[in-house]
C-alpha positions as CSV (number, residue, x, y, z in Angstrom):
1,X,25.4,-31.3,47.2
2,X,26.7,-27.9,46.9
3,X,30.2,-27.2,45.9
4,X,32.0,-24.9,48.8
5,X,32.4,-21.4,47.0
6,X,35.2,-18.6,48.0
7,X,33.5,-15.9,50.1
8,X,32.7,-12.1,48.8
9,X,35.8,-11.3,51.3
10,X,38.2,-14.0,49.5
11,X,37.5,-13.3,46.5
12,X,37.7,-9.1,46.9
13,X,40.6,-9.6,48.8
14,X,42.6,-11.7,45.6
15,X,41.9,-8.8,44.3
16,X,43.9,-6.4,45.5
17,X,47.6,-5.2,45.2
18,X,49.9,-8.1,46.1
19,X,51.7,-5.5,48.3
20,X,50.3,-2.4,50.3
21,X,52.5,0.7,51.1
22,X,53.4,1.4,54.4
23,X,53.0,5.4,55.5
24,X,56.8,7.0,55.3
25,X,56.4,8.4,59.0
26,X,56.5,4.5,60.1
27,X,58.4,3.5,57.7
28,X,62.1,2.3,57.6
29,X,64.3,1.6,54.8
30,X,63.3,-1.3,52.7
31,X,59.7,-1.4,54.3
32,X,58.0,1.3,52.3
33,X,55.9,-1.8,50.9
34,X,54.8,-5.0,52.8
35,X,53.6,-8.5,50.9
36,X,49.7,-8.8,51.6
37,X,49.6,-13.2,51.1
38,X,53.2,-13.7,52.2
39,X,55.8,-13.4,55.3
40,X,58.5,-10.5,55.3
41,X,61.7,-11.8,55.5
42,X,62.5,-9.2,57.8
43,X,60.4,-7.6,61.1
44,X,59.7,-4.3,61.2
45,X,59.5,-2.0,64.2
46,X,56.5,-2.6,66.8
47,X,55.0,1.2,66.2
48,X,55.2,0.3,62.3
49,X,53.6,-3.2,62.4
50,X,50.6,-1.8,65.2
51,X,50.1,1.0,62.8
52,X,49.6,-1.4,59.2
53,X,47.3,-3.2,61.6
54,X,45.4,-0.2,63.4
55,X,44.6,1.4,59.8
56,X,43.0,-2.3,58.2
57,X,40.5,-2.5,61.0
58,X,39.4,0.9,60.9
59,X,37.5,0.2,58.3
60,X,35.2,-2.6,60.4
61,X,31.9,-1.5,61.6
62,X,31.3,0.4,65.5
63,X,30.4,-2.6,67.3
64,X,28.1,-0.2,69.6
65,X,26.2,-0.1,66.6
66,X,25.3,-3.8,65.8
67,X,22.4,-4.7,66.7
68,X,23.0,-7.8,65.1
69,X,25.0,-9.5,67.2
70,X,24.2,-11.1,70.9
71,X,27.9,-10.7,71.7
72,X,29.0,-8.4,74.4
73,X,30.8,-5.6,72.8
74,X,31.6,-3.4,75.8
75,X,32.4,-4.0,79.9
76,X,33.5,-1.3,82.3
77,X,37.4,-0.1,82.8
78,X,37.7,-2.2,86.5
79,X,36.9,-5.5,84.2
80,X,38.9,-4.0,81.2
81,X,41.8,-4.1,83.6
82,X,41.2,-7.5,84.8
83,X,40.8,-8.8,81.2
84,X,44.4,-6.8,80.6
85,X,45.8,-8.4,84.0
86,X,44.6,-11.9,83.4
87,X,44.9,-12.3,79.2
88,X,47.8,-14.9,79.6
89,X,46.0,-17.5,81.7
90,X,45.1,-20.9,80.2
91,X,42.7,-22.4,81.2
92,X,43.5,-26.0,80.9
93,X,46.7,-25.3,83.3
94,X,45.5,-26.5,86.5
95,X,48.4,-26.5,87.6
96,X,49.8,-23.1,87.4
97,X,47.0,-21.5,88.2
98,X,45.2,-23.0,90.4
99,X,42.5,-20.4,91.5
100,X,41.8,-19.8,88.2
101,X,40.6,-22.9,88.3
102,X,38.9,-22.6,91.6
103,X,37.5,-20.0,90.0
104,X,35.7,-21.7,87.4
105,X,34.2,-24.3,89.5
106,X,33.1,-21.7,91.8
107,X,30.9,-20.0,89.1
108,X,29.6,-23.6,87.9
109,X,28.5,-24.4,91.1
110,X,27.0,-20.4,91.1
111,X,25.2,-21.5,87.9
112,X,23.7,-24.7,88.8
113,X,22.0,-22.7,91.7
114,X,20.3,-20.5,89.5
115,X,19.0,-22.9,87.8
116,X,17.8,-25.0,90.1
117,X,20.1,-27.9,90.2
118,X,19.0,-30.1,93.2
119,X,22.5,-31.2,93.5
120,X,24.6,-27.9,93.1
121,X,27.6,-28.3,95.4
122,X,27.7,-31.8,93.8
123,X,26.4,-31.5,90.0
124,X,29.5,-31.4,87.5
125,X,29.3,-28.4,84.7
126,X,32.4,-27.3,82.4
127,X,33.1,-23.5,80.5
128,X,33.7,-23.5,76.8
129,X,34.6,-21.6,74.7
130,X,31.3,-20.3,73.6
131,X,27.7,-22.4,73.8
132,X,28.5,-23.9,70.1
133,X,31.0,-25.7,72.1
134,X,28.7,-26.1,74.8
135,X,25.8,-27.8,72.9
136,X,28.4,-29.9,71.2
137,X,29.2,-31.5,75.0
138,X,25.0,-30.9,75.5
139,X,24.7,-33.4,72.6
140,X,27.6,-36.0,73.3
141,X,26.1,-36.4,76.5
142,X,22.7,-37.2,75.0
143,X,24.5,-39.8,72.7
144,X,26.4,-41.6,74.9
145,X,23.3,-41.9,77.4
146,X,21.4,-43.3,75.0
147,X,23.8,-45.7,73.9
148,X,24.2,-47.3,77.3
149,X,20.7,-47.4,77.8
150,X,20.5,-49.2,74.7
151,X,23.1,-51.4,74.9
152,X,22.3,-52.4,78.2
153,X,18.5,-53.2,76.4
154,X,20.4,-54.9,73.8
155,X,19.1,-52.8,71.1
156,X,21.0,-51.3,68.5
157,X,22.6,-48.3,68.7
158,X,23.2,-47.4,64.9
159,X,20.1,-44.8,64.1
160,X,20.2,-42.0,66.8
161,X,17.7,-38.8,66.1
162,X,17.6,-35.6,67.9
163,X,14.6,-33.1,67.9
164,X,14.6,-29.5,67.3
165,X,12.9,-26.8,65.4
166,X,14.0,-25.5,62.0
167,X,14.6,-22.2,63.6
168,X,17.0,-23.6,65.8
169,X,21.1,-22.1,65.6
170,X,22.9,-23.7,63.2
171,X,25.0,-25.2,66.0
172,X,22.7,-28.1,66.0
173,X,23.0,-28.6,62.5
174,X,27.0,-29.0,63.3
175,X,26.2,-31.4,66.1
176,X,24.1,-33.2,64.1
177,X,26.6,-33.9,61.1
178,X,29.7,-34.3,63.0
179,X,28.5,-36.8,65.2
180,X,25.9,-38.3,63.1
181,X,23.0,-37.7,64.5
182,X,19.6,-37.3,62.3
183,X,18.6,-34.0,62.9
184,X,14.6,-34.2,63.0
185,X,13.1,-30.7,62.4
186,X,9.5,-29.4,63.5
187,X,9.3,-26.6,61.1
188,X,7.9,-23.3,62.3
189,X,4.6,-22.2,60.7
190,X,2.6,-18.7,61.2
191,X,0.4,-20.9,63.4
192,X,3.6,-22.4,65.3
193,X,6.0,-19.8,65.5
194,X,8.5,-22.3,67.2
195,X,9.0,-25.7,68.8
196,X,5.8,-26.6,70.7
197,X,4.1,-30.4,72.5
198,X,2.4,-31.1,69.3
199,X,5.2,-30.8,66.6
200,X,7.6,-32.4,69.7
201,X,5.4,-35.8,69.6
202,X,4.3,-36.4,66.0
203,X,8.8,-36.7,65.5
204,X,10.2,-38.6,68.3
205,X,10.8,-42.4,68.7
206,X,12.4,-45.0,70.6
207,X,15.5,-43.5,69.2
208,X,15.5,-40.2,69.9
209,X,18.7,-38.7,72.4
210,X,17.0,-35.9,73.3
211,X,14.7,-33.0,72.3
212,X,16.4,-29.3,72.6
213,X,14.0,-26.4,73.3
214,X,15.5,-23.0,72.7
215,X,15.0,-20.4,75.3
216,X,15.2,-17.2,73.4
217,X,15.1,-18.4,69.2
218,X,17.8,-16.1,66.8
219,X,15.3,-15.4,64.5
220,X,12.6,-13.6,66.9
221,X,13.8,-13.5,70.7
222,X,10.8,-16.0,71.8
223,X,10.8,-18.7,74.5
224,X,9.9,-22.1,73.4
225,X,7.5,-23.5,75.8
226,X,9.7,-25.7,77.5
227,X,7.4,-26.9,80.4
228,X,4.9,-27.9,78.5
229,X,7.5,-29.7,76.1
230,X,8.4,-31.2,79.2
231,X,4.7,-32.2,80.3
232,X,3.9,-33.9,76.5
233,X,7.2,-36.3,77.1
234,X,6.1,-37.1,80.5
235,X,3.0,-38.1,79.2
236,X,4.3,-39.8,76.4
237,X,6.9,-42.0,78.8
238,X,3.9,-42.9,81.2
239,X,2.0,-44.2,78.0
240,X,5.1,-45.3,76.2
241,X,7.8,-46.0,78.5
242,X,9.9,-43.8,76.3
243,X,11.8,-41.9,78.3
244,X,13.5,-38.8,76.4
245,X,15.5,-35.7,77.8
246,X,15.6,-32.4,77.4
247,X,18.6,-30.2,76.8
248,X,17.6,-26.8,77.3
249,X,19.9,-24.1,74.4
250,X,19.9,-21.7,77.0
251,X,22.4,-19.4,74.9
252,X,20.9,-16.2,75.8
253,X,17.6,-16.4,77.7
254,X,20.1,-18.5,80.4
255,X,20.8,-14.9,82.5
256,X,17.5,-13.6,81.4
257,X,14.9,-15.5,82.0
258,X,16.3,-16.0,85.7
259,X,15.9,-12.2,86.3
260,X,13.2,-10.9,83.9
261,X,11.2,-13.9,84.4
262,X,11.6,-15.2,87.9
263,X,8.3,-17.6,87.4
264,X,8.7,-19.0,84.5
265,X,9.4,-22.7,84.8
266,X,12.4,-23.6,82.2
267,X,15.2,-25.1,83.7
268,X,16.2,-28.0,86.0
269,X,13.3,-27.3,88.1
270,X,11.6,-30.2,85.3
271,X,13.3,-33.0,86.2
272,X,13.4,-34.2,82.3
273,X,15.6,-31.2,81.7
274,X,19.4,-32.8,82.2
275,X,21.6,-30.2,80.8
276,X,21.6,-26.4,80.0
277,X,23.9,-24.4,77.7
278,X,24.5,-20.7,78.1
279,X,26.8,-18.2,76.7
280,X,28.8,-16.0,79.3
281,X,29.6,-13.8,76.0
282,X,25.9,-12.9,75.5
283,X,23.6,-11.5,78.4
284,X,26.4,-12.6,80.4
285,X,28.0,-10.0,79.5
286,X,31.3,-11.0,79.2
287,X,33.5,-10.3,76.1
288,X,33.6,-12.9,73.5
289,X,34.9,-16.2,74.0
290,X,32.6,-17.8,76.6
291,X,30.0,-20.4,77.2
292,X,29.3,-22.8,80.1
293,X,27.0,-26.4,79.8
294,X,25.8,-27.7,83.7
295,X,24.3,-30.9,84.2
296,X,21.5,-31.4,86.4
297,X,23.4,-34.3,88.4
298,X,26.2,-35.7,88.0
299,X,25.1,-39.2,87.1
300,X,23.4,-37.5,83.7
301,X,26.9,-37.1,82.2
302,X,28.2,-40.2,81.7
303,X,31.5,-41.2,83.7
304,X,33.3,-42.5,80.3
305,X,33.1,-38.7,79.4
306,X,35.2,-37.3,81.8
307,X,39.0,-37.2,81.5
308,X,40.8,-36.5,84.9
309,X,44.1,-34.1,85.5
310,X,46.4,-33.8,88.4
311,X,45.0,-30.8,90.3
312,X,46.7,-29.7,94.0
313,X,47.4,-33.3,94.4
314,X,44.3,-34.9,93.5
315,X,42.1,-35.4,90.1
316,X,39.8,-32.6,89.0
317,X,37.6,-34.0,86.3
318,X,37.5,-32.0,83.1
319,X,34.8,-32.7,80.0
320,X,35.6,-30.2,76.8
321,X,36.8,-30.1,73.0
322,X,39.5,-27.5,73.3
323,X,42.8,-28.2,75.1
324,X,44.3,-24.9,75.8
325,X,41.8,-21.7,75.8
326,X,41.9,-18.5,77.6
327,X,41.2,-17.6,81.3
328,X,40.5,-14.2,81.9
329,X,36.7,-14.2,80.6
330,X,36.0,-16.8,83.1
331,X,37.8,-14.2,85.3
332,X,35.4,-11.8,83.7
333,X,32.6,-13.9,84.7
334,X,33.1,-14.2,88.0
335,X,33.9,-10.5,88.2
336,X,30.2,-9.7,86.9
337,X,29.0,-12.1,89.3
338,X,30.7,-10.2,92.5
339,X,30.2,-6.6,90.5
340,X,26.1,-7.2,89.7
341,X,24.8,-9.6,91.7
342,X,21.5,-10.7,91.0
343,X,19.9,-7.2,91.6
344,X,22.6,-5.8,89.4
345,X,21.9,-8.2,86.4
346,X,18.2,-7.8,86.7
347,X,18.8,-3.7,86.0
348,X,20.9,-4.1,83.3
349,X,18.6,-6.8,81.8
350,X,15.7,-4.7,82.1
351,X,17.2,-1.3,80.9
352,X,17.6,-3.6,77.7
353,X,14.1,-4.6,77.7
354,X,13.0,-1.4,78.8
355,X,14.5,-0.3,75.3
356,X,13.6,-3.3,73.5
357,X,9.9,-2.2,74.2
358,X,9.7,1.7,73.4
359,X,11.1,0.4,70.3
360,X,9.6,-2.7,69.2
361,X,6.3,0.1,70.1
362,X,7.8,2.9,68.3
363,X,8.7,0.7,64.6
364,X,5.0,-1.3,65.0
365,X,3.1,2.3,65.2
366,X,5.1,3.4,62.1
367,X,2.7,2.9,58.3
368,X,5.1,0.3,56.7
369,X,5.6,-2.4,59.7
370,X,4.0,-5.1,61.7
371,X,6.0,-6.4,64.7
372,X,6.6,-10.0,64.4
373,X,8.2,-10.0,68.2
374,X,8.5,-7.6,70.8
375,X,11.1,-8.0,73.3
376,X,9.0,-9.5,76.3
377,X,11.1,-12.6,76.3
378,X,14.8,-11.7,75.0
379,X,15.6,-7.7,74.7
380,X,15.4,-8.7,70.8
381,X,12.7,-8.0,68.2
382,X,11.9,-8.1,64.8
383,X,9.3,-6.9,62.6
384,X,8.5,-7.3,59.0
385,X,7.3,-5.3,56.3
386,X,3.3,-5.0,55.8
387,X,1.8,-6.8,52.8
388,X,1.9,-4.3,49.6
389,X,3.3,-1.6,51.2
390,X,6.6,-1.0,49.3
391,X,6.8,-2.2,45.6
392,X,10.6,0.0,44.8
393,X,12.8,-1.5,48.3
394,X,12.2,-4.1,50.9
395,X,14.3,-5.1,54.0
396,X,17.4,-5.5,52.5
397,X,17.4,-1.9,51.5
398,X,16.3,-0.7,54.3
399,X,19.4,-2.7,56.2
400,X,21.6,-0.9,53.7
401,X,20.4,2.0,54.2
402,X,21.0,2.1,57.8
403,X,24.1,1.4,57.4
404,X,25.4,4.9,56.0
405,X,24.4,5.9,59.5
406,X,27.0,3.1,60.9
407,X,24.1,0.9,62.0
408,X,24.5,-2.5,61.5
409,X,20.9,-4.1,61.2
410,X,19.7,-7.8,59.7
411,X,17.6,-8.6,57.6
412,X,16.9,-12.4,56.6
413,X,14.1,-15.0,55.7
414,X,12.3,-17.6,57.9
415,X,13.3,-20.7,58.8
416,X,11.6,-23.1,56.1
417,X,7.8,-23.2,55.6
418,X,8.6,-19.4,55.9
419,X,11.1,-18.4,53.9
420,X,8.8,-16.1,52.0
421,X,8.7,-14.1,55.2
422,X,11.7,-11.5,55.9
423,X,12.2,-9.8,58.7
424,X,14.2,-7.1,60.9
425,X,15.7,-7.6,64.1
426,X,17.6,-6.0,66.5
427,X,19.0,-7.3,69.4
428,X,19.5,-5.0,72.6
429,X,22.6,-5.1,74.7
430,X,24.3,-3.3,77.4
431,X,25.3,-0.2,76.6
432,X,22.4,0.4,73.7
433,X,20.8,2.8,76.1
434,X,17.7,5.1,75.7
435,X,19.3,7.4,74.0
436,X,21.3,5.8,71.2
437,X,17.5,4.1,71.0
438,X,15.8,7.3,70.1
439,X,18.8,8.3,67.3
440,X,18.5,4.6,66.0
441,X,14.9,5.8,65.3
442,X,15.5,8.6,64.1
443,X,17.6,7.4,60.9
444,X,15.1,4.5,60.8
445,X,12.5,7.4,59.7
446,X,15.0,9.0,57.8
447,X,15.8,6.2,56.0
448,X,12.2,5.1,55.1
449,X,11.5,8.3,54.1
450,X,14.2,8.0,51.5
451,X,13.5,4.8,50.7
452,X,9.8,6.1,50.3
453,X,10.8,8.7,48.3
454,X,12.2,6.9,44.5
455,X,10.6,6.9,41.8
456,X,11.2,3.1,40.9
457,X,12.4,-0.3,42.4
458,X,16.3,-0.3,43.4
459,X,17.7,-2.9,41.3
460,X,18.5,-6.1,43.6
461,X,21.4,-8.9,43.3
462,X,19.3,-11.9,44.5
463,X,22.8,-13.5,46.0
464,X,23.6,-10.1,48.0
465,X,19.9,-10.7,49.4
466,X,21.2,-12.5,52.5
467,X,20.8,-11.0,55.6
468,X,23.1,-11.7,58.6
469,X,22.5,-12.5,62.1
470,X,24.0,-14.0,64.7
């Protein structure tokens, strides 16, 4: 097994001075130098401390300009202010704020409509801190129902599996270790670009907790076709008698799909689908530090789960890993609810896909590229480069050449069976609009054409070859 290694960062950071100066207009007497690794004994003034912090992060990258990342990097002033009003709830405190969390219930229940709960006034569904910590409960859930099933079979309980693709978030992979599950991949192939019936059946068993379709994979933006996933197991438990759930890793195509694709057939509309994930922080378009998981009854998470506190007097039941947590992007959640509606979310969703096409269409018409994905799912798409084209740069460069424009674009293999495939991608947002999309392709030209333009091969550090992506 691997040994852990320092990062880049660390290691770059050990680096330098032990101390760093402080600029003489902040500075006092005796704080002309602060320690980098160690506590001042003394404070400093608040102007002086802001400032030494201020300068450090200048140097981080404009978030308008990753299109790495799925996370929501910028809301309106209105929810600005809310977010500066309500930055010192916690959420766990029932108690002392007990709207708050009114407020959260009210935008589980809100959810579980969406998606089709036939229970929604009555289904239970938590928010998280994030949909890592929401496939976490996803999964525990699984577990523990198939444990009880089991037990109550008397049939041991000692060699759970779960099923998912190898292009699947590494979340899964967490989930899978920490609670010692076997993960069981269906690797992605050029002739089965993600999870599908076939690979689904040839891995499952008698102890399988659950198979987890993605709607909307990292790598490419694509659905996984969870309805007909759905269709193979029911087939299989009418033969079989096996009867194995679905989670559905909702992180993104969760407030997509339900606007952009009204039709499509995903969520608790199949009855073997038992619990969805979602991150508010993504096309929810709330700032970072949001997720919610619903349930598709409440019998589907099991009772031995659920911890209850003292809420106005009675018991409010509460499932989640983190104690204490923040409020206000629930507020925020709840504040895009009221703000967009469902008219509202469906123009901001397709303004991003509106972009995500006259891209995707712009980069696949250029010499070097073939589009790999093109945004019809998720706003996101990623191309790779054509066969032969380039022998002096490949992706990589081009991502580092991007960036002396300030953009901030991935580049990164395959899952396995296709590592030896890299692509691009870029993920639309809110507030990527038409116009940053034409300057984007601009330097995307310019860049080529640079790149085009040497005379031999730009020499490559195989471990800086890594691409990032979210």
């Amino acid at each position: 097994m691997p040994q852990w290694q320092p990062r880049r960062t660390q290691i770059k950071q050990r680096m330098m001075p032990a101390e760093f100066s402080v600029n003489p207009l902040f500075a006092r007497k005796g704080e002309e130098a602060v320690p980098r690794f160690q506590m001042r004994d003394q404070g400093m003034l608040p102007e002086t401390a802001y400032q030494i912090v201020h300068d450090e992060i200048a140097l981080d990258g404009n978030a308008r300009l990753n299109l790495a990342t799925f996370v929501t990097t910028w809301m309106e002033p209105a929810a600005d202010h809310l977010y500066t009003e309500s930055v010192d709830k916690n959420m766990i405190d029932k108690d002392e704020y007990p709207q708050t969390a009114a407020i959260e219930e009210r935008c589980v229940r809100i959810l579980a409509d969406l998606w089709h709960s036939p229970s929604p006034h009555d289904t239970i569904g938590v928010s998280t801190t994030g949909s890592s910590e929401a496939c976490m409960l996803g999964g525990l859930a699984l577990k523990r129902r198939w444990q009880n099933a089991r037990r109550k079979q008397g049939k041991p309980v000692d060699r759970p599996n779960i099923v998912f693709s190898s292009a699947v978030q590494v979340v899964w992979e967490k989930f899978a270790n920490y609670w010692e599950v076997e993960p069981r991949y269906v690797n992605i192939t050029p002739d089965h670009p993600y999870l599908d019936p076939e690979g689904v059946l040839a891995v499952v068993d008698e102890n399988t907790i659950g198979v987890v379709p993605i709607l909307g994979v990292t790598y490419t933006g694509l659905y996984e076709p969870i309805a007909a996933i759905a269709k193979a197991l029911d087939e299989l438990q009418a033969k079989t008698g096996l009867d194995i759930p679905i989670h559905v890793d909702a992180a993104s195509g969760g407030f997509i799909a339900p606007f952009l694709q009204p039709d499509l057939i995903w969520d608790f509309q199949l009855p073997r689908v038992k619990s969805i994930n979602v991150s508010g922080h993504k096309y929810g378009l709330v700032y970072p530090g949001l997720g919610w998981v619903i349930w598709r009854e409440a019998e589907d998470l099991p009772e031995e789960l659920i911890f209850r506190v003292s809420y106005l007097g009675g018991n409010m039941p509460t499932f989640a890993l983190n104690f204490s947590r923040p409020g206000a992007q629930v507020l925020l959640q709840y504040y895009n609810f009221l703000r967009l509606g469902k008219e509202g979310y469906y123009q901001v969703q397709k303004a991003c896909q509106d972009v995500a096409h006259f891209l995707s269409k712009a980069i696949g018409d250029m010499g070097p590229f073939e589009l790999y994905s093109d945004g019809s799912d998720l706003p996101v798409f990623a191309w790779r480069l054509k066969e032969g084209y380039a022998s002096n740069w490949n992706l990589y460069d081009l991502s580092r050449q991007l960036r002396t424009f300030g953009w901030q674009v991935p580049a990164y293999p395959l899952p396995p069976d296709m590592e030896e495939v890299t692509i691009m991608r870029v993920v639309v947002r809110n507030g990527f609009s038409m116009d940053l999309a034409h300057l984007f392709f601009e330097n995307l030209k310019q860049s080529v054409s640079f790149l085009d333009s040497l005379d031999g091969p730009i020499p490559h550090d195989t471990k800086c070859d890594n691409g990032f992506h979210h």
